[in-house]
PDBQT receptor file of N, H, CA, C and O in Angstrom, charges set to zero:
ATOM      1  N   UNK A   1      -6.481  -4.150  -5.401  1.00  0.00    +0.000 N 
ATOM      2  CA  UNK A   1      -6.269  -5.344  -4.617  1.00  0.00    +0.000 C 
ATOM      3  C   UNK A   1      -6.773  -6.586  -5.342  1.00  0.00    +0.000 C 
ATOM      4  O   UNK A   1      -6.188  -7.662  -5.219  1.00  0.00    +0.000 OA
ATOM      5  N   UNK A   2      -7.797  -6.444  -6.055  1.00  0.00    +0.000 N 
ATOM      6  H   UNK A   2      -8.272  -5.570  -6.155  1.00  0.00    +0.000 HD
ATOM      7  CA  UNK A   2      -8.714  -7.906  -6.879  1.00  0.00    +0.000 C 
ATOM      8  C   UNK A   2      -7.341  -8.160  -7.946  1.00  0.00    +0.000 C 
ATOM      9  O   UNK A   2      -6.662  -9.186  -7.920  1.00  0.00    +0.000 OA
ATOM     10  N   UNK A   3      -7.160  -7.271  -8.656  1.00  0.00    +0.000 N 
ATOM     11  H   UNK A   3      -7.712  -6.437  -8.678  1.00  0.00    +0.000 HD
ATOM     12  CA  UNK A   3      -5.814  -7.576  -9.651  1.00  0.00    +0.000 C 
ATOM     13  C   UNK A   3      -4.537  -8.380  -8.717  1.00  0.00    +0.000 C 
ATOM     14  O   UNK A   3      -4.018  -9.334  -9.297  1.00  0.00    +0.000 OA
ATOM     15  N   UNK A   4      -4.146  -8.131  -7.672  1.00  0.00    +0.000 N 
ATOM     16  H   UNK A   4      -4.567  -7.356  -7.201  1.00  0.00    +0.000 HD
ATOM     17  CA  UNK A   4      -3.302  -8.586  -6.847  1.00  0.00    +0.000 C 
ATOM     18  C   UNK A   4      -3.656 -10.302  -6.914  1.00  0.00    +0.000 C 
ATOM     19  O   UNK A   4      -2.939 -11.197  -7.361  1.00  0.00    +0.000 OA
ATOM     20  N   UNK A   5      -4.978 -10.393  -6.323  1.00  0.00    +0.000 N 
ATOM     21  H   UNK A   5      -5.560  -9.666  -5.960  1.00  0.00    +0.000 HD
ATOM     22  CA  UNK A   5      -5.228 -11.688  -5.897  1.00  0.00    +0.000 C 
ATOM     23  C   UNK A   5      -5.349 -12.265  -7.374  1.00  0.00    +0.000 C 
ATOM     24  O   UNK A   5      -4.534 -13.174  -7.532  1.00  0.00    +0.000 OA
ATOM     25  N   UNK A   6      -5.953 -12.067  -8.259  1.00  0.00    +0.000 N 
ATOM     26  H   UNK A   6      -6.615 -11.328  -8.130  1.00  0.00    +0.000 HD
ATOM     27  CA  UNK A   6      -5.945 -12.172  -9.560  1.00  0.00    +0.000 C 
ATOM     28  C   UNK A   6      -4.741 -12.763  -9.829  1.00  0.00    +0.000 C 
ATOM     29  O   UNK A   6      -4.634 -13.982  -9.695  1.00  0.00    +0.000 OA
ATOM     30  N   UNK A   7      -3.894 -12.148 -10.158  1.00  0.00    +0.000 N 
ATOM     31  H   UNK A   7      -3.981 -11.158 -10.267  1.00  0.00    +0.000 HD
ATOM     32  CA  UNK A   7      -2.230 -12.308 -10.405  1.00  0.00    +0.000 C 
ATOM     33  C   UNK A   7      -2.012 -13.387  -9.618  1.00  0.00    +0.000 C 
ATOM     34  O   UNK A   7      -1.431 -14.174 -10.365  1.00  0.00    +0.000 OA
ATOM     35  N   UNK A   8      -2.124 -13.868  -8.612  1.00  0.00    +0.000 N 
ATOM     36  H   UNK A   8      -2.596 -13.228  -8.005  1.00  0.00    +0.000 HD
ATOM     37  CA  UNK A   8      -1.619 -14.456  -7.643  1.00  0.00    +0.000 C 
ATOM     38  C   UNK A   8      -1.984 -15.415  -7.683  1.00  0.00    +0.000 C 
ATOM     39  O   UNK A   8      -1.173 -16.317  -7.468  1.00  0.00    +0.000 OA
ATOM     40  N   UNK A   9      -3.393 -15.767  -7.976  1.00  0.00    +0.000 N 
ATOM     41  H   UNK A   9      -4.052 -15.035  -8.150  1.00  0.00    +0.000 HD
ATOM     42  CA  UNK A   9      -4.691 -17.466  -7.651  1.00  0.00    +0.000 C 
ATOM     43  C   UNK A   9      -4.809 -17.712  -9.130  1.00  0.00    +0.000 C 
ATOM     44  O   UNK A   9      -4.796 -18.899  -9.455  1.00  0.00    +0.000 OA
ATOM     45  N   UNK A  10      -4.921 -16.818 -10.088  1.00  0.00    +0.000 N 
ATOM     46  H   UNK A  10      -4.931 -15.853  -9.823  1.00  0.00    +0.000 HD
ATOM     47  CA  UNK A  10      -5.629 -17.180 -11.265  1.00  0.00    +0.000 C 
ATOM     48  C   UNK A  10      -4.877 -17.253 -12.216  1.00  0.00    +0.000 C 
ATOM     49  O   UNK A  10      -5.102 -18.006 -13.164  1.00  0.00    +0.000 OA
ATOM     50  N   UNK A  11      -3.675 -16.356 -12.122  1.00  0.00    +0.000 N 
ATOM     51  H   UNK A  11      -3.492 -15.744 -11.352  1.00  0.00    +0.000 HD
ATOM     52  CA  UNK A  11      -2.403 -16.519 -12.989  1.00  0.00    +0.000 C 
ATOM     53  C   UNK A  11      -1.313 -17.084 -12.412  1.00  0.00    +0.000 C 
ATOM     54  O   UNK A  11      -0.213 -16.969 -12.953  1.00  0.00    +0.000 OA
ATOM     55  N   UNK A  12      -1.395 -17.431 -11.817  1.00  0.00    +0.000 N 
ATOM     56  H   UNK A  12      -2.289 -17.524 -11.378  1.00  0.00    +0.000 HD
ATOM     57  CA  UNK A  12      -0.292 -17.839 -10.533  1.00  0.00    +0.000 C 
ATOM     58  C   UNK A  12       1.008 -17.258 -10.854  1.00  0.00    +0.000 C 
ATOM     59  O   UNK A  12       2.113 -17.702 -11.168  1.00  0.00    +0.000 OA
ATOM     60  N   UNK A  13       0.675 -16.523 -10.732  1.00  0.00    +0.000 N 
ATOM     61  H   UNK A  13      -0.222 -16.163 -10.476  1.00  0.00    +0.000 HD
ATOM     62  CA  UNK A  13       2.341 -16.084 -11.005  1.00  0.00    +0.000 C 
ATOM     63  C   UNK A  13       2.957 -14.919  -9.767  1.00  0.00    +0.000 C 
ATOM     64  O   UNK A  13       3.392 -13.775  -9.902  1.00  0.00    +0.000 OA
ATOM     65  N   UNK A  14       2.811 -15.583  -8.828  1.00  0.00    +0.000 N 
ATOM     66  H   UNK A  14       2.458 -16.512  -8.717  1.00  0.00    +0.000 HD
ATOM     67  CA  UNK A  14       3.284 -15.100  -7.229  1.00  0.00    +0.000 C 
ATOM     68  C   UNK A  14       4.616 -13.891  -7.016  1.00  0.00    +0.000 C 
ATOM     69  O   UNK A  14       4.560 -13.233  -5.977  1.00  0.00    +0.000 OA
ATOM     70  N   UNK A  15       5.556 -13.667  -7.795  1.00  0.00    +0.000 N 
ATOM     71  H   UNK A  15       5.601 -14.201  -8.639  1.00  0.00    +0.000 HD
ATOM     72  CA  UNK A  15       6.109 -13.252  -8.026  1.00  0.00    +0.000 C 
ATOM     73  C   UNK A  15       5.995 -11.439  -8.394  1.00  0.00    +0.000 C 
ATOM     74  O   UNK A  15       6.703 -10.475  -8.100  1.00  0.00    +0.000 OA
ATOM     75  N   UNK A  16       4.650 -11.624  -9.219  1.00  0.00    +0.000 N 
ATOM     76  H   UNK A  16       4.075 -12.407  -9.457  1.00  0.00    +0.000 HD
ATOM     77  CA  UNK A  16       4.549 -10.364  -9.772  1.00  0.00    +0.000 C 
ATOM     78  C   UNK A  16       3.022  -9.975  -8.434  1.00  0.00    +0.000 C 
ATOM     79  O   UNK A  16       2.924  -9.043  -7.636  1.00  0.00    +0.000 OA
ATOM     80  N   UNK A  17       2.642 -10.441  -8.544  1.00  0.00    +0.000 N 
ATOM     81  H   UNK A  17       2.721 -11.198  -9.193  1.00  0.00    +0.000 HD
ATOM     82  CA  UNK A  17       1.188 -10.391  -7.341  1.00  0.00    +0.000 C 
ATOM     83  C   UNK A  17       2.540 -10.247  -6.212  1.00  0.00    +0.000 C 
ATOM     84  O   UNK A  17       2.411  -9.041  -6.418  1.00  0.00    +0.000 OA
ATOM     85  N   UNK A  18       3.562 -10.327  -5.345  1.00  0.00    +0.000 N 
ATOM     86  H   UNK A  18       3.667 -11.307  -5.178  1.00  0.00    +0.000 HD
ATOM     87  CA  UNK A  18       4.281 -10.075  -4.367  1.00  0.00    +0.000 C 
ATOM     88  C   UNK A  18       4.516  -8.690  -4.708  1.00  0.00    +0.000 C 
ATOM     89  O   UNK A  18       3.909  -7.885  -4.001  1.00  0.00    +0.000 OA
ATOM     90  N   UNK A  19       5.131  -8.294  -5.473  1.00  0.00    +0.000 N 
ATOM     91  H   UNK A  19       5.625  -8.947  -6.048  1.00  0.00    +0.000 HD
ATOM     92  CA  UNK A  19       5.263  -6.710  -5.962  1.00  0.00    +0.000 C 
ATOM     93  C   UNK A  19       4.440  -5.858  -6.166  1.00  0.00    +0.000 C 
ATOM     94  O   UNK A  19       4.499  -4.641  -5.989  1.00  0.00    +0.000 OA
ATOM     95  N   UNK A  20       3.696  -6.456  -6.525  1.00  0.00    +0.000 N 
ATOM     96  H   UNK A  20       3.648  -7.445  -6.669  1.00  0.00    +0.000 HD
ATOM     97  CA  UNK A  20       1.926  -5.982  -6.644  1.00  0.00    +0.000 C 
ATOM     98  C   UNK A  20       1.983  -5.172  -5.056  1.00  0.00    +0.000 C 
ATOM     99  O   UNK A  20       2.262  -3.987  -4.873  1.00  0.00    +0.000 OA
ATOM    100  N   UNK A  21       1.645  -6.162  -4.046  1.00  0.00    +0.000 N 
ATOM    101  H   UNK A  21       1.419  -7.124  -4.194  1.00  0.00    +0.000 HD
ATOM    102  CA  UNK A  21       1.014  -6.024  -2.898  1.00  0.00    +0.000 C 
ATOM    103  C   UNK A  21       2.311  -5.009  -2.376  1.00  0.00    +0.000 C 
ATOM    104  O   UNK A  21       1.776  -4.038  -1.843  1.00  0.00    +0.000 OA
ATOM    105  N   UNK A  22       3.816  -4.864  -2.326  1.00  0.00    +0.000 N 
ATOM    106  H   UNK A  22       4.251  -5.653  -2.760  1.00  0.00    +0.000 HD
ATOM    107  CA  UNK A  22       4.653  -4.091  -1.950  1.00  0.00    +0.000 C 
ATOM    108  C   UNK A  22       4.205  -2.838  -2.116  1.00  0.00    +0.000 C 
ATOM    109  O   UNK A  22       3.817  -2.028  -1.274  1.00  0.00    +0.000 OA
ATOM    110  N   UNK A  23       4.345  -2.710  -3.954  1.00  0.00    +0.000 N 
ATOM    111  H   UNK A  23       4.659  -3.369  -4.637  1.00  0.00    +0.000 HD
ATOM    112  CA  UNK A  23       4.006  -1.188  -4.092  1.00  0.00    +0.000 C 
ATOM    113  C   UNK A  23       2.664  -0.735  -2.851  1.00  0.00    +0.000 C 
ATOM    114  O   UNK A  23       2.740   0.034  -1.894  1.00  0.00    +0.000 OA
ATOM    115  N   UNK A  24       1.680  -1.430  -3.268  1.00  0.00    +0.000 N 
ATOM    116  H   UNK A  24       1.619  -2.055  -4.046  1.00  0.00    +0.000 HD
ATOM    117  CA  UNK A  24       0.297  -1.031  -2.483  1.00  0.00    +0.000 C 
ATOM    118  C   UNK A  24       0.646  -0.551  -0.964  1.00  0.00    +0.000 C 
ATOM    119  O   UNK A  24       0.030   0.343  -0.384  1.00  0.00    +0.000 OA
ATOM    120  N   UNK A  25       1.832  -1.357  -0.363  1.00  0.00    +0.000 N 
ATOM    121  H   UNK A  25       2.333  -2.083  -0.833  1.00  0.00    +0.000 HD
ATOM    122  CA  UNK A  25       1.864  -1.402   0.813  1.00  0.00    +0.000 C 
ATOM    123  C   UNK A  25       2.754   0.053   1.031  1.00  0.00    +0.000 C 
ATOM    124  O   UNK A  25       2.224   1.075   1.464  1.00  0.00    +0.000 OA
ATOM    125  N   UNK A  26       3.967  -0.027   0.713  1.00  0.00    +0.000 N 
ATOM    126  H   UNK A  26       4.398  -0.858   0.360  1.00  0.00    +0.000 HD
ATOM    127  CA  UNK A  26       4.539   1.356   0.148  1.00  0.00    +0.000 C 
ATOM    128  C   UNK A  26       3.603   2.638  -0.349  1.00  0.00    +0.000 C 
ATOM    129  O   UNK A  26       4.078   3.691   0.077  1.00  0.00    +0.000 OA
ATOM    130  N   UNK A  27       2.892   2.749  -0.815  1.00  0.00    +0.000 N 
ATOM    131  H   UNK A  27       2.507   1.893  -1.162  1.00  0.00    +0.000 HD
ATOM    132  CA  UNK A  27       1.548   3.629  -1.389  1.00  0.00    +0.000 C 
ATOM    133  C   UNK A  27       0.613   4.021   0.488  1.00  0.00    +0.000 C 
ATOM    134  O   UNK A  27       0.255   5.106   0.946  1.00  0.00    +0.000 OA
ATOM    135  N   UNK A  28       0.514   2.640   1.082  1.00  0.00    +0.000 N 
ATOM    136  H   UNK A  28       0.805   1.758   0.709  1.00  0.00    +0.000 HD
ATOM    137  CA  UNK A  28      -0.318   3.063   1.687  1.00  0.00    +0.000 C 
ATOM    138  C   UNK A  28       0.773   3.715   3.268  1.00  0.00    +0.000 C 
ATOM    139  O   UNK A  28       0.367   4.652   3.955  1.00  0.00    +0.000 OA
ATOM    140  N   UNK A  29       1.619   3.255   3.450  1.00  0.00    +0.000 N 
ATOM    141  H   UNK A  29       1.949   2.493   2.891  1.00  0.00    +0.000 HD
ATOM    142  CA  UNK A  29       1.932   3.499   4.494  1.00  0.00    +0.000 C 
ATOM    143  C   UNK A  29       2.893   5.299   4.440  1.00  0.00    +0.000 C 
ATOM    144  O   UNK A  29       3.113   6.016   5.416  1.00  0.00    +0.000 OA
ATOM    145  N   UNK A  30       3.275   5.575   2.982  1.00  0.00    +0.000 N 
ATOM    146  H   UNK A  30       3.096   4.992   2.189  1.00  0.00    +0.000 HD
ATOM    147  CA  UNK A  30       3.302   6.607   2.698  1.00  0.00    +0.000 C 
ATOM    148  C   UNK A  30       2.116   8.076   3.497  1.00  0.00    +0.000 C 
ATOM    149  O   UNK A  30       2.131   9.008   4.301  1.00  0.00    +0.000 OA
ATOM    150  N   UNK A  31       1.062   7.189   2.329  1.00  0.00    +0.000 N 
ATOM    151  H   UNK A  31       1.049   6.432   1.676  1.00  0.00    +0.000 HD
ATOM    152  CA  UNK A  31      -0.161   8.312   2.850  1.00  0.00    +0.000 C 
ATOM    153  C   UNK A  31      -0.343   7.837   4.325  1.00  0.00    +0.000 C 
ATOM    154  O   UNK A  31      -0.898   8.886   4.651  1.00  0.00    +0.000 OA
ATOM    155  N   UNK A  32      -0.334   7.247   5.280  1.00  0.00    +0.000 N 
ATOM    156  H   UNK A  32       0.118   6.395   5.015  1.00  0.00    +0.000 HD
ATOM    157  CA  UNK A  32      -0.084   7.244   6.818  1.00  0.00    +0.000 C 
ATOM    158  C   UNK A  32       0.616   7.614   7.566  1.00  0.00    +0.000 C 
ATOM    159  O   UNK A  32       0.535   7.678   8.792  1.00  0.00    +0.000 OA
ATOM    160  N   UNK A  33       1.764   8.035   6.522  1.00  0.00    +0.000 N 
ATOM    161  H   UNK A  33       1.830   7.983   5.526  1.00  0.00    +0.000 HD
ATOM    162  CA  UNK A  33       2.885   8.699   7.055  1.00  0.00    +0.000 C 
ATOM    163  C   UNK A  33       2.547  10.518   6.727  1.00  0.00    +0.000 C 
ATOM    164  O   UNK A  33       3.036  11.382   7.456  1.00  0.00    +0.000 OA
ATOM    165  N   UNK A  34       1.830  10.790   5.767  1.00  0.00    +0.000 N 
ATOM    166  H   UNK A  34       1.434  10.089   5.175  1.00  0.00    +0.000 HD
ATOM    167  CA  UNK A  34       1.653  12.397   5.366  1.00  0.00    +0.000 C 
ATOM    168  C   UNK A  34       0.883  12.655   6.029  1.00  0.00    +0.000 C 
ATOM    169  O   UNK A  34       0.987  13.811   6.439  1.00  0.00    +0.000 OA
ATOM    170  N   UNK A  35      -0.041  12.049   6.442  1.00  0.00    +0.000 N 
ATOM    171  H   UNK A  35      -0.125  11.110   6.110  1.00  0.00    +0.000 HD
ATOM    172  CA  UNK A  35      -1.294  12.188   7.227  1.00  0.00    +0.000 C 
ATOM    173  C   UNK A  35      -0.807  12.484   8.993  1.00  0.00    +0.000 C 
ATOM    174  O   UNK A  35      -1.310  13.324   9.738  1.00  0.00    +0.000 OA
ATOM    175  N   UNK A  36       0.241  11.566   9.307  1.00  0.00    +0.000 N 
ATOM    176  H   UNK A  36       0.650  10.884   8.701  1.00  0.00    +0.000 HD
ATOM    177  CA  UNK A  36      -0.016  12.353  10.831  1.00  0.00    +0.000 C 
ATOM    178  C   UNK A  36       0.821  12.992  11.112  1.00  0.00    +0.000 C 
ATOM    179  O   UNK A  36       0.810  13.411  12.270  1.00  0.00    +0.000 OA
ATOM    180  N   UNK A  37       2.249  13.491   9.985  1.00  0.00    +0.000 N 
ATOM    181  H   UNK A  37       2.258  13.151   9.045  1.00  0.00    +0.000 HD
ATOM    182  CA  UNK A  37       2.287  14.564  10.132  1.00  0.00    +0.000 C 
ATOM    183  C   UNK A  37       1.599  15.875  10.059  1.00  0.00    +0.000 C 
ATOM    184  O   UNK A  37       1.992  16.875  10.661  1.00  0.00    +0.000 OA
ATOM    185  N   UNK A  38       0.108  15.802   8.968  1.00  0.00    +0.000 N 
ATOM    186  H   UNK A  38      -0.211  14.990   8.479  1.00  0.00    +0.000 HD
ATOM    187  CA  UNK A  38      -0.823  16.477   9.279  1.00  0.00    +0.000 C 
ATOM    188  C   UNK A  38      -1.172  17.093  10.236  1.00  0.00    +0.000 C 
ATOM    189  O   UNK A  38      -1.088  18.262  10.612  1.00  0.00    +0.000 OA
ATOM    190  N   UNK A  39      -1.784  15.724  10.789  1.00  0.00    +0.000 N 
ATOM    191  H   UNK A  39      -1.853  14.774  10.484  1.00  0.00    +0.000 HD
ATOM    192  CA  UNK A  39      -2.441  16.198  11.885  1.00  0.00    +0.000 C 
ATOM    193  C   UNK A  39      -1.323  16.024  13.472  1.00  0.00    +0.000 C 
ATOM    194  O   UNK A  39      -1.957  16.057  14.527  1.00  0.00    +0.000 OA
ATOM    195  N   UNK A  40      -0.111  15.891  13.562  1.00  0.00    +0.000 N 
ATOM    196  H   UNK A  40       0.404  15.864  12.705  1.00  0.00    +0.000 HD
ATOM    197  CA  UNK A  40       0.473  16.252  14.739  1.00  0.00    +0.000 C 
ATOM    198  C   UNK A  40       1.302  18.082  14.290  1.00  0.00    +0.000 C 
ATOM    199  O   UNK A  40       2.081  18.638  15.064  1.00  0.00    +0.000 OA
ATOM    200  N   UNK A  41       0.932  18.601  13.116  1.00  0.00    +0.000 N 
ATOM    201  H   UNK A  41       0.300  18.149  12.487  1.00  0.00    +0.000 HD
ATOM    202  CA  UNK A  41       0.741  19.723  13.038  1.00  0.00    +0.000 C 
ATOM    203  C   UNK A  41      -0.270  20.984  13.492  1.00  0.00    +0.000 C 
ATOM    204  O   UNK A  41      -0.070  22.153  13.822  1.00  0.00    +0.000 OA
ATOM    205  N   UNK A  42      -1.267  20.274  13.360  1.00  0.00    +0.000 N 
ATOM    206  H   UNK A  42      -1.429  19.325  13.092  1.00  0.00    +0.000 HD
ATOM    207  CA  UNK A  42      -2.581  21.105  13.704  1.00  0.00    +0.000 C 
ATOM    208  C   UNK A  42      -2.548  20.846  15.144  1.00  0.00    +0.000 C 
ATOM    209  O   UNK A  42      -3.242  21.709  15.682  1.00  0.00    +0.000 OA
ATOM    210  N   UNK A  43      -1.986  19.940  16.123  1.00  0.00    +0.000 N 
ATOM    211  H   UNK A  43      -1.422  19.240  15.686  1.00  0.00    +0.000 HD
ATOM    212  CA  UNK A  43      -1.931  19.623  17.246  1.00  0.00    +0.000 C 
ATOM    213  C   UNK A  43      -1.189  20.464  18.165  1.00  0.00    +0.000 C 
ATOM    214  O   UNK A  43      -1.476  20.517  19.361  1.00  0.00    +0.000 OA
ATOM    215  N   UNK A  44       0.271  21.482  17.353  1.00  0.00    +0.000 N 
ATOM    216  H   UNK A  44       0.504  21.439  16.381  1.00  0.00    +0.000 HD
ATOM    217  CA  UNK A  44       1.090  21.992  17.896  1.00  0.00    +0.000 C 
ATOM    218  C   UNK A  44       0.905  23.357  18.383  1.00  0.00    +0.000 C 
ATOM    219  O   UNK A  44       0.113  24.030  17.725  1.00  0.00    +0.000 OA
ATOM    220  N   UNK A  45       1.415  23.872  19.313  1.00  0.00    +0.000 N 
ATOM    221  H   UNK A  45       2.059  23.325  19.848  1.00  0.00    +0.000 HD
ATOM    222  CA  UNK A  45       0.560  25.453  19.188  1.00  0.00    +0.000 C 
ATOM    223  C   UNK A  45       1.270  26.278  18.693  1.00  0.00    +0.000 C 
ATOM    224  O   UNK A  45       0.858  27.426  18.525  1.00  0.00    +0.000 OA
TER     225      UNK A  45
């Protein structure tokens, strides 16, 4: 995330810091997505 803002305030180059933060966001909502299928597995009888 510091590289993100980095990219973004200090290099300004908004463009690549926007893609930056996508992937991350993509990355995270992934693992939120593996995760409760997890656990609405262990939930089932």
């Amino acid at each position: 995330m510091f590289e993100t803002y980095q990219t973004a305030f200090r290099l300004l180059d908004l463009g690549r810091a926007s893609a930056m933060a996508m992937v991350i966001l993509v990355v995270i909502l992934l693992v939120a997505s593996v995760e409760l299928r997890l656990l609405r597995a262990e939930d089932a009888p």
